[in-house]
C-alpha positions in Angstrom: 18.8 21.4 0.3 21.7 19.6 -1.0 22.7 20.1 -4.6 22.2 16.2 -5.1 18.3 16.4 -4.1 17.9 19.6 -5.6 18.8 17.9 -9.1 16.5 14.7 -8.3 14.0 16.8 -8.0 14.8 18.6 -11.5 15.4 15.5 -13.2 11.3 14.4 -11.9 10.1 18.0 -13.2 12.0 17.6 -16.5 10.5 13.9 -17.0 6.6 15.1 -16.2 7.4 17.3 -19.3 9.0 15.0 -21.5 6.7 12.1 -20.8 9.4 10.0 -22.5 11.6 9.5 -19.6 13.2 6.3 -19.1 12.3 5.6 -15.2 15.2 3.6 -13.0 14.9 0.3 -12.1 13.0 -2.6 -12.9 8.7 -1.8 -13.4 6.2 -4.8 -13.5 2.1 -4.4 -13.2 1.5 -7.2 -10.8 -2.1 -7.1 -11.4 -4.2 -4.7 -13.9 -3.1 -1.1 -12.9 -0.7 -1.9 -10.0 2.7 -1.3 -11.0 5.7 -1.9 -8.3 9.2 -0.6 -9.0 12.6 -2.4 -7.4 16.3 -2.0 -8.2 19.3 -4.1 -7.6 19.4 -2.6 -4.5 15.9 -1.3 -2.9 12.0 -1.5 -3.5 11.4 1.7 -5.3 7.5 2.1 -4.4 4.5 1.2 -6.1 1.8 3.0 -8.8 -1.5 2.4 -9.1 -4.5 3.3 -11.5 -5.2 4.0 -15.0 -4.7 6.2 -17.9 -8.3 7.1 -17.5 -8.2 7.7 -13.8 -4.7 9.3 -13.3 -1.9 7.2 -11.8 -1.5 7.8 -7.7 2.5 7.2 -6.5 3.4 5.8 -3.6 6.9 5.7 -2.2 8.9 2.7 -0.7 7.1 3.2 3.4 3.3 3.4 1.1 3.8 7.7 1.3 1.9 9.3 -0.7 3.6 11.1 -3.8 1.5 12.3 -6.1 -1.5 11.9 -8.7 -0.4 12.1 -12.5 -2.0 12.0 -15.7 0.8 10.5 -17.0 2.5 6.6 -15.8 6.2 7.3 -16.7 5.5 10.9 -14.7 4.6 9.0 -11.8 7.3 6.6 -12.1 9.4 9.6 -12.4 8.5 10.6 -9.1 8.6 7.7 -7.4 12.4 7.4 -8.2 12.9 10.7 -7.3 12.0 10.2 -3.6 14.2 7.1 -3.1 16.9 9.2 -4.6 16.1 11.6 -1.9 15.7 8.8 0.6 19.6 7.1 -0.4 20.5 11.1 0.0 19.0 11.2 3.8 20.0 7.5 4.8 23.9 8.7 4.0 23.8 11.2 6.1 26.1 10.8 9.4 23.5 11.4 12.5 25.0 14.2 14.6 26.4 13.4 17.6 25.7 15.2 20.9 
């Protein structure tokens, strides 16, 4: 695991405990507990749910992330596996 996604994946564990985190990008509900998340750059993924039911994250290809109590938690998380996505699309393919 590269030092990069190691601390993406701190930063997502520190902001579940804070609650308070400030999640990247731009966040709009779309329609009554559906959230989607974009930044200059790429579609971040998408949120959906309630405080009462828990928040379920999606990432940018609909994958699954996560159910959290918490909105910016899951918002956390959601920017925490395109940060791990821009680490793995960087990445020169090895050649044969």
């Amino acid at each position: 695991m590269s030092a990069r996604i190691r601390n993406a994946a701190k930063a997502a564990t520190s902001a579940r405990m804070r609650g308070a985190a400030r999640p990247r990008g731009l966040w709009v509900e779309v329609e009554p507990g559906f959230h989607v998340g974009n930044d200059r750059r790429q579609f971040l993924g998408s949120i959906t749910g309630t405080p009462r039911e828990g928040f379920m994250a999606f990432g940018a290809q609909s994958d699954f992330l996560g159910e959290f109590t918490d909105l910016d938690a899951a918002k956390a998380a959601v920017v925490a596996a395109s940060m791990i996505g821009d680490e793995t699309s960087r990445v020169e393919p090895l050649l044969s």
